[in-house]
Each structure stands twice: as C-alpha cells, then as structure tokens.
C-alpha positions as CSV (number, residue, x, y, z in Angstrom):
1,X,18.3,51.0,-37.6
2,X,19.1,48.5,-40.4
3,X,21.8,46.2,-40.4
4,X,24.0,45.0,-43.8
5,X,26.9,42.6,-43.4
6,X,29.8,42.5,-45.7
7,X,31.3,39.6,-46.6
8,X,33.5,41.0,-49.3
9,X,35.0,44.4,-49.8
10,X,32.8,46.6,-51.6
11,X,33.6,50.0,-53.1
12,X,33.1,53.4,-51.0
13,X,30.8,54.9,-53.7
14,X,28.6,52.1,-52.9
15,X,28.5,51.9,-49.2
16,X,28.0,55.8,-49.4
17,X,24.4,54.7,-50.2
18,X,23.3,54.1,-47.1
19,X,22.9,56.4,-44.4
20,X,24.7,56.0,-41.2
21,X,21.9,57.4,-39.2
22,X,19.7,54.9,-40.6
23,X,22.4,51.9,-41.2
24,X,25.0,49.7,-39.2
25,X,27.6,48.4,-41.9
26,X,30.3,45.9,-41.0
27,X,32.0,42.5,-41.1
28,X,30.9,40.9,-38.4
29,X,26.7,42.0,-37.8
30,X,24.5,39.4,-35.7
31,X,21.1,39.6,-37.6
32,X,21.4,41.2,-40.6
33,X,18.5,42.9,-43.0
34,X,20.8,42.5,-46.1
35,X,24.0,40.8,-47.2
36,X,26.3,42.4,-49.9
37,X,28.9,40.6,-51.2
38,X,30.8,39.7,-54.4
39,X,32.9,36.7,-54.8
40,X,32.4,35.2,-51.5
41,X,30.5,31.8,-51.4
42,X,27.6,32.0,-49.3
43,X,26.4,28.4,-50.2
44,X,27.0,26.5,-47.1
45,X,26.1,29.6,-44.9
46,X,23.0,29.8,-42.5
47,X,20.9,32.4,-43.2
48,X,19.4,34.1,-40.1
49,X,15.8,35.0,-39.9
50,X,16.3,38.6,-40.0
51,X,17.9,38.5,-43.5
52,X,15.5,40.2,-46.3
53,X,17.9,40.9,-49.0
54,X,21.1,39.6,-50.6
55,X,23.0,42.0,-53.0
56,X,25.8,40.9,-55.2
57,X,28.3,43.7,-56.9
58,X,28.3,41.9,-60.2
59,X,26.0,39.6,-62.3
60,X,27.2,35.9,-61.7
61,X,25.1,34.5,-58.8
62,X,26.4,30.7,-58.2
63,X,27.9,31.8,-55.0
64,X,25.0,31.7,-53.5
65,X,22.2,29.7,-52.7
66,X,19.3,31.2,-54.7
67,X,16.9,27.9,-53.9
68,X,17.4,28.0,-50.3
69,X,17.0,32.3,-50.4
70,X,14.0,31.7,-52.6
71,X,12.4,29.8,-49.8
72,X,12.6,32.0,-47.2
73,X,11.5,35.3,-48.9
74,X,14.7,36.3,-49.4
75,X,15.2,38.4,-52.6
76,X,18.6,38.2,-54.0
77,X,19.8,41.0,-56.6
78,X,22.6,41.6,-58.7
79,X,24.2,44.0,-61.4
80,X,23.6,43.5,-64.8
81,X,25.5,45.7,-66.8
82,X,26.8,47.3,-64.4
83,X,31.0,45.7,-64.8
84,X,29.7,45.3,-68.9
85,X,32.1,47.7,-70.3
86,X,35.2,46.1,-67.9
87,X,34.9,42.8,-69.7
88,X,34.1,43.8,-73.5
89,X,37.6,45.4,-73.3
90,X,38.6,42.3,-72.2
91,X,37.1,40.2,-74.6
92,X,38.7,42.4,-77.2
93,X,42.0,42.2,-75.7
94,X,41.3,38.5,-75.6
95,X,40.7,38.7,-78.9
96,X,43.9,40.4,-79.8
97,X,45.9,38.0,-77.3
98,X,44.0,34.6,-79.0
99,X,45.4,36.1,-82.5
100,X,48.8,37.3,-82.1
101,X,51.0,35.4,-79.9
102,X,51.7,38.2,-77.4
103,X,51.8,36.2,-74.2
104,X,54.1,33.4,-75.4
105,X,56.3,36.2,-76.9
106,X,56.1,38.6,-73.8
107,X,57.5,35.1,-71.7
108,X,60.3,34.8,-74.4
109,X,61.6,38.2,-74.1
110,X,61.5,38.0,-70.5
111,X,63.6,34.8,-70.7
112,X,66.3,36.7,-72.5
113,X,67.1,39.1,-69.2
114,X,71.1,39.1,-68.5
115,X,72.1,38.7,-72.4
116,X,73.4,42.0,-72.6
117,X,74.2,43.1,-75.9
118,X,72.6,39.7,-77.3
119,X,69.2,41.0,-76.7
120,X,68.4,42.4,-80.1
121,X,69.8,39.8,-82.1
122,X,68.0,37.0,-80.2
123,X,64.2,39.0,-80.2
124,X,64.8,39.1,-84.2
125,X,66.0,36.0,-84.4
126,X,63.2,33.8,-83.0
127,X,60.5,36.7,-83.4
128,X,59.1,34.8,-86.4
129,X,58.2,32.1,-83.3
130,X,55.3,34.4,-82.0
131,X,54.1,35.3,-85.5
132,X,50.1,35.1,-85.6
133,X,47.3,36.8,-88.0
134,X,45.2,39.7,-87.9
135,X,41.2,39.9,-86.9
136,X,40.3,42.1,-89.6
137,X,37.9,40.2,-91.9
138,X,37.4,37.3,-89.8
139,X,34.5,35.9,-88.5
140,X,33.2,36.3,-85.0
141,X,30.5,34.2,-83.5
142,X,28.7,36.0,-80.9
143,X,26.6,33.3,-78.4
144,X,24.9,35.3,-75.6
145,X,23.4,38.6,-76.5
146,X,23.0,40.5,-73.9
147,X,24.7,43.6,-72.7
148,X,28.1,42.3,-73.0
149,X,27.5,39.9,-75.6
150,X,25.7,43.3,-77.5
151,X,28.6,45.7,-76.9
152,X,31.4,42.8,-78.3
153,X,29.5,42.2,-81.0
154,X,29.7,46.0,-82.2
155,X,32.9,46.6,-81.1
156,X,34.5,44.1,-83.1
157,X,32.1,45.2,-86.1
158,X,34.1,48.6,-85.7
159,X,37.3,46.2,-85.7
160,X,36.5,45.0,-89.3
161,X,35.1,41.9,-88.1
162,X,32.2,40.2,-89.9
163,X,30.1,39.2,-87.0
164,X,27.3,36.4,-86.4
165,X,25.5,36.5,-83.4
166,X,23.5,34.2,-81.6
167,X,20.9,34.1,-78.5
168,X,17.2,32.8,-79.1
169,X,15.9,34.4,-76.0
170,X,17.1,38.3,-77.1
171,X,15.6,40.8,-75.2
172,X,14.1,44.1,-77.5
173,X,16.4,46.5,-75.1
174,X,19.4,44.2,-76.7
175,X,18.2,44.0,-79.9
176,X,17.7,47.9,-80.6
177,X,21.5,48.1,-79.1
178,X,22.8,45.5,-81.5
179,X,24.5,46.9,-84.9
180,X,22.2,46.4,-88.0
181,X,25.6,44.7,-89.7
182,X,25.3,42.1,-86.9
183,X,24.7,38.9,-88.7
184,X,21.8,36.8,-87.4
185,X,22.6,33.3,-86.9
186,X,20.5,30.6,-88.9
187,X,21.3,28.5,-85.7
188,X,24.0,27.3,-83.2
189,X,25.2,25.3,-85.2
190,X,25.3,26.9,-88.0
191,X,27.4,29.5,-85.9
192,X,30.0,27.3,-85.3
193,X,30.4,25.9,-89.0
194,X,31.1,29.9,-89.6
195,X,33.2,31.3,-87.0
196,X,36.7,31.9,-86.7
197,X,36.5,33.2,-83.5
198,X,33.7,32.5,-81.0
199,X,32.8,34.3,-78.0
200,X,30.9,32.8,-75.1
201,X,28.2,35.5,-73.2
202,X,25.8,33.2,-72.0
203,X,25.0,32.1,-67.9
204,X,26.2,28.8,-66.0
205,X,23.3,27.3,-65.6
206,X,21.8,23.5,-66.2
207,X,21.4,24.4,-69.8
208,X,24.2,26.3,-70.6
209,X,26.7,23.6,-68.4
210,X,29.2,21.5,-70.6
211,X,27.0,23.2,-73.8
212,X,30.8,23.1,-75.7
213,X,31.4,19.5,-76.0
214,X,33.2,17.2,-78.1
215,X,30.0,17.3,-80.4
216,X,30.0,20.7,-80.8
217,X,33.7,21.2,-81.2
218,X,33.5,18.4,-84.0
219,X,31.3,21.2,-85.9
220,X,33.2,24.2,-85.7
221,X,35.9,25.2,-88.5
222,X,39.8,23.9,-88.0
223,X,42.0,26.2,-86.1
224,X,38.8,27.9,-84.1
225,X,40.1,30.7,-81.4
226,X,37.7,29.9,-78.6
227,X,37.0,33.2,-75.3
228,X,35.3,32.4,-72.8
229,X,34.7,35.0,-70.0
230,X,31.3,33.7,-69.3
231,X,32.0,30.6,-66.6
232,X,33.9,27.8,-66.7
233,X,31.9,25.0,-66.7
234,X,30.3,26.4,-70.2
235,X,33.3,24.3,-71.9
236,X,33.5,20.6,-71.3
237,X,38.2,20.8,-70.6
238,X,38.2,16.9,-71.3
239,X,36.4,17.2,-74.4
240,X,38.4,20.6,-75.3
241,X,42.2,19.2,-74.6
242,X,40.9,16.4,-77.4
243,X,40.1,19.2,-79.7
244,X,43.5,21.2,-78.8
245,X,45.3,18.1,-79.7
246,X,43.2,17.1,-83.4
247,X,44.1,20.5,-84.4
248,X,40.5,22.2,-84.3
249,X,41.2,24.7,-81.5
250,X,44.1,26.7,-81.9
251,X,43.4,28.7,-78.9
252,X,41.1,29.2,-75.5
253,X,41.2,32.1,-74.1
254,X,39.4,31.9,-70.8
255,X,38.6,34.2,-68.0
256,X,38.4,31.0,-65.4
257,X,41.5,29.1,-65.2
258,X,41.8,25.6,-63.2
259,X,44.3,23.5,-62.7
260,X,43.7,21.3,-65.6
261,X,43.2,24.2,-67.9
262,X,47.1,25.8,-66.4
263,X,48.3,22.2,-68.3
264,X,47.1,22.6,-71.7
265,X,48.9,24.0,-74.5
266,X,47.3,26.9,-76.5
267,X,45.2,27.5,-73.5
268,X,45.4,31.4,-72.3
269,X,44.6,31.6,-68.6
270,X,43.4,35.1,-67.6
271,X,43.1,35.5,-63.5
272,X,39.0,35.9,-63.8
273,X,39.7,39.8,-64.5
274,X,37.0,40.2,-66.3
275,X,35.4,42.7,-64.2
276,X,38.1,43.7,-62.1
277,X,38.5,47.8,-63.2
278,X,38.1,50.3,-60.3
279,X,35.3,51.8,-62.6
280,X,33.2,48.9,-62.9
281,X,34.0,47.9,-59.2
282,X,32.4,50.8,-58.3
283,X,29.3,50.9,-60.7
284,X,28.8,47.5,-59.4
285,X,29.0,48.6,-56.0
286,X,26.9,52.0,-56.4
287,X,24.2,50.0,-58.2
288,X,23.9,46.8,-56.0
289,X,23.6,49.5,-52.9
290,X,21.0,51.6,-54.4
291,X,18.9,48.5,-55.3
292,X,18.9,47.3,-51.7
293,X,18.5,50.0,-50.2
294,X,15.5,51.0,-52.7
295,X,13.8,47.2,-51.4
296,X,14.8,47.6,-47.4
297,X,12.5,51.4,-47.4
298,X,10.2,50.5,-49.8
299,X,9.5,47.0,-51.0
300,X,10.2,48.2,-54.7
301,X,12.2,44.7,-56.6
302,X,14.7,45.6,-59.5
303,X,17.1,43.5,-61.0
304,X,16.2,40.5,-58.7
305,X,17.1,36.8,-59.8
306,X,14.6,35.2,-57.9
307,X,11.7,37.0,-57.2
308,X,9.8,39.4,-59.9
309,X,10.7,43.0,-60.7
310,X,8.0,45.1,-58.5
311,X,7.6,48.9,-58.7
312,X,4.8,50.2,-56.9
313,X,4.5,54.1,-56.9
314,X,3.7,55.3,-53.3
315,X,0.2,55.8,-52.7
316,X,-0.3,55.8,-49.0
317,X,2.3,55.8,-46.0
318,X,1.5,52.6,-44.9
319,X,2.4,49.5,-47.4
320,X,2.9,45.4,-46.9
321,X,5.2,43.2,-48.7
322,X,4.3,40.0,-49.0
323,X,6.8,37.0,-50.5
324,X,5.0,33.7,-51.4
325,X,4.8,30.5,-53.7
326,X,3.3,31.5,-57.1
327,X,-0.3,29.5,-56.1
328,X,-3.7,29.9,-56.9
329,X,-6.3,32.4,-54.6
330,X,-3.1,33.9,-52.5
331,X,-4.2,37.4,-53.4
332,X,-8.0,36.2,-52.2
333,X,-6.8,35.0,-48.9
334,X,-4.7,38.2,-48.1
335,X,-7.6,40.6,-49.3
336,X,-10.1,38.5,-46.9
337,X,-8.0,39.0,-44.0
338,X,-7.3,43.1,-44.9
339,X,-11.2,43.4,-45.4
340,X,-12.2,41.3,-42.1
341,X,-9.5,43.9,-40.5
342,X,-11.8,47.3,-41.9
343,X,-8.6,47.6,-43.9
344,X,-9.0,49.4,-47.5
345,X,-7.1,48.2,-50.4
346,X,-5.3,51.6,-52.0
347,X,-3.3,50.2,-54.6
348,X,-2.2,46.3,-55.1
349,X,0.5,44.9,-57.4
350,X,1.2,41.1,-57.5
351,X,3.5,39.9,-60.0
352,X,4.6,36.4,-60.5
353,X,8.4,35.0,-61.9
354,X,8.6,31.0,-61.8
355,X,7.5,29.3,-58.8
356,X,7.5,32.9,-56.6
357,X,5.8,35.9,-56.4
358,X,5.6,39.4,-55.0
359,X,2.5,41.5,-53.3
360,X,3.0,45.4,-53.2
361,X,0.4,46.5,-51.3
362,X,-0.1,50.0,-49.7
363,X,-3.1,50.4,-47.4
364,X,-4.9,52.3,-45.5
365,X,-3.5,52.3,-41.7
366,X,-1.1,49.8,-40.2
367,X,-1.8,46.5,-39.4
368,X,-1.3,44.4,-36.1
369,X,0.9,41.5,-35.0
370,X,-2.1,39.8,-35.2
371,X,-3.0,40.3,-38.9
372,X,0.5,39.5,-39.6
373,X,0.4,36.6,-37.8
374,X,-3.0,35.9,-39.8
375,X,-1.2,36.8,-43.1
376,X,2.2,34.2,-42.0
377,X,-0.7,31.7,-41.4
378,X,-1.7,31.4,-44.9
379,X,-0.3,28.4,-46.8
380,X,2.7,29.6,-48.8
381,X,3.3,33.0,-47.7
382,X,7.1,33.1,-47.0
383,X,7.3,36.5,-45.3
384,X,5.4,39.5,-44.6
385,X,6.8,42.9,-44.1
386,X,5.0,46.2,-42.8
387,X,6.5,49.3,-44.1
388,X,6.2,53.2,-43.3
389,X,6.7,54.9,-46.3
C-alpha cells in the first residue's frame, strides 16, 4: 500500500484519486511515498527516504526545497493552469479596483454607519473623493505570457484595452492562445515607456527577483497602475514607496501584502486570493492527484519542476525508473549491468532537463536486489525504482 501525507488541506475531488485499497492518506504518515501540499513550507523539513514524489495544488513552488528534492530523486510537481482562470478574474478585478477608487470609497461609506438620515447627503457630498477613470482605451503591458499572463491579455483586449505583451521565452501553446490584436513588445522597456497599466505574470526566481526597481520605475509613464499577483519579491517596496511618493505610481495592486506594503499609500493589499475559488481549489487538487498518482504506478513525469517530462507507453509488465545527474555514459553503465543480467532492453526513454535526468525503462523480467544494488552503485544514480505495470 502506498502512503501520501498531507500537510495542507486538499480538496475531496482530488484525494478521490487515489484508491483506498491501494492508498493510506493522512496527516500524520511515518514514511511517506508522496507529499501533497499547497501553501505549507516544506523548506526546513527532513525528507525521509521513502519519499518519491512531492505534489503541490498550485503552480508557485518556493515552499519547498526543490535543490535538496532534486538530490535525492525526488520529483516535485505542480499545477500549471490549473487555478489560471481564479486569478485572471482577479487581475481584472484588480484592474477595475487600481482604476476607480472602490476600496477607499467602500471604507468611506462604511464610516458613515449611525448617520441616519445624513447618509445620502454625505455619500454625494464627498463622492467626487473616490472619483477615478475608465480602462477602456488604455494601455496594458502584459510581462509573463503564459497561461494566465495569455488569458489577461485577451480579456482585457475584449475590455477595450490596447494591449502590449511581453515574455521572450513564449511557449507556441501560448502563442497560438494569444489574440492576434495582442501587441508585441519591441522590448521591456519599451513596455514600460507605453503602459498605463502593467501586469506582472512572470515566476520568483533569481532573475525575476527585485526585476521592478527604481531603474525601471524611472522608465515607465507618470501615474502607472502597477498588479502584481505574480510574487512579492518581483517589486523592489523600497524602491516602489520612492516612486509612490515622486508621483509615477498611482497605484499597486498586489496579491502579496507585507507589513511594509500595509503602510503605503495607494498600495491595494489583496489577502494572496489569487487562486483561492472552490473551482480552482479543486482543479488544483484533481490535477496535482492524478499526476502523482500517474508517477507512483508508472514512472510516467508530467508537469514536474525538476526533473524532465517522461511518458513511456507500456510495453512490458515489468519497468525501472531510474533518477540521476545529467552525466556522460549513464545510459552505457545501466545497459551493461541489464545485459550482464540476460536482461533485454524492450523500450528505453532517457530525457534530460538541467543538471537531472530521467530513465523509463521497461524490461523483460524483474530484476534482483542485487542488480539494484548494482544500478545504486553507479556514480550519480539518485534512485532506482522497480515497477509492475
């Protein structure tokens, strides 16, 4: 029986992907095969032996330690796409929200509570307080095209928005999905000479950390409403309180809020709901299941962040998995030790992705402890699974 630890709440619909006469679900598992989580931060967290798999219900992955998985053959997945329709709507709502004064206006109204027959006169009073400006023919800088970035993009083209879009690493999938009346950025910062409103869709990572700095805000047009529902540390806050206050941001809308950001002016601090609608919960959940239960049966890798997509179609009923370093002659080595073993080769499929890689190999009968322990002795193999397809 196969064992999967939660360490977050994770939708029914998901956890109805695994059979209980083949699975052990719960909080509190010794040895796990698999981890599913979703906001929990794994980072400082042993990771037992037994653990293969580590499935988060959403896309963001800097809750755990991919390195440190990586290293021990541990293949970590997640959801792309799967919560993208939960945050377009609310990048569009943030869009609405950065334009009109709705939130400051909302807290005014509620202020009013106990003036009686006062109300009215007082909302139309000081209504022209909240007054803002429409979205309709203004420009939209896209940065981060894929599947969110993709569907904002073309909603707000149905808005009435002109719309620039940026992302030098564009996948074909996202570009066939992208609207033809999508403008095509000369450059990043050419974007940001252009835009009215920008948009950030792009991954925390070393790149992509502190990318909106007091460089780039010194580029972008006066009065620039600024949505972030990316991560946090995509926008420098030191450098974007300095561009609050010279008058070039007239709002941040941001997914992300921290306890510098609650202090700023014009800032619009949105509880990180990006993806938190019971339908993308559960595609989240359904998808991150199906994925790791799909790897834990039969080796196949899809939508994995550290090791290579691997899809092998089943040719025999007995199959090895083998995780290793991306280094010369590994598939050498581990044919040797099937041949010296009068094992046949029926299909093979290595596939590389940075500095790891992925052998799908199914075979012709089952192999021994000690060609595993032959196949763990060769330098850089991480781990070595037998499966019974």
């Amino acid at each position: 029986m196969y064992k999967i630890m939660k360490l977050n709440k994770i939708s029914l619909e998901g956890l109805a992907a695994f059979p209980l006469d083949k699975y052990e679900l719960g909080t509190e598992i010794a040895q796990p095969d698999a981890i599913l989580l979703r906001s929990y931060n794994m980072n400082e967290m042993d990771l037992p032996d037994s653990l293969l798999a580590v499935g988060r219900a959403g896309a963001g992955v800097n809750n755990i330690p991919i390195s440190k998985c990586s290293e021990k053959g541990i293949v970590v997945f997640n959801t792309p796409g799967a919560n993208a329709n939960a945050v377009k709507e609310l990048a569009i709502a943030g869009l609405i929200l950065a334009s009109r004064d709705i939130a400051a206006g909302i807290s005014f109204a509620q202020s009013l509570k106990g003036k009686g027959s006062e109300v009215p006169g007082l909302i139309e009073k000081n209504k022209k307080d909240f007054a803002g400006q429409e979205i309709m023919g203004k420009a939209l800088g896209v940065i981060g095209l894929g599947k969110i970035g993709v569907m904002v993009a073309n909603s707000a083209i149905d808005l009435g928005m002109e719309v620039i879009g940026y992302d030098p690493f564009i996948s074909v999938k996202s570009a066939w999905g992208l609207s033809r009346e999508v403008q095509r950025a000369e450059g990043f910062d050419a974007l940001l000479g252009k835009a009215d409103y920008i948009s950030l869709h792009t991954p925390l990572t070393d790149e992509t950390r502190g990318m909106f700095n007091a460089e780039k805000f010194a580029r972008m047009k006066r009065k620039v409403r600024i949505l972030n529902l990316s991560r946090g540390g995509i926008v420098n806050n030191d450098d974007l309180y300095k561009a609050i206050q010279e008058g070039i941001v007239e709002r941040y809308v941001t997914d992300f809020p921290d306890d510098e950001l609650l202090n700023m002016d014009k800032v619009i601090n949105i509880p990180h709901l990006g993806a938190s609608t019971r339908e993308a919960e559960n595609n989240c959940a359904v998808m991150i299941a199906k994925q790791v239960r799909d790897f834990i049966e039969t080796g196949r890798i899809k939508n994995s962040v550290n090791y290579p997509d691997c899809k092998l179609e089943t040719n025999s009923e007995f199959r090895l998995l083998i995780m290793n370093r991306n280094i010369p002659n590994m598939v050498g080595q581990i044919s040797s030790i099937l041949a010296e073993a009068n094992i046949n080769i029926v299909e093979m499929l290595n596939k590389s992705k940075g500095d790891y890689a992925c052998n799908l190999i199914d075979i012709s009968s089952k192999v021994t402890d000690k060609i595993m322990k032959s196949l763990y002795g060769i330098k850089g193999v991480l781990k070595v699974r037998s499966l019974r397809l």
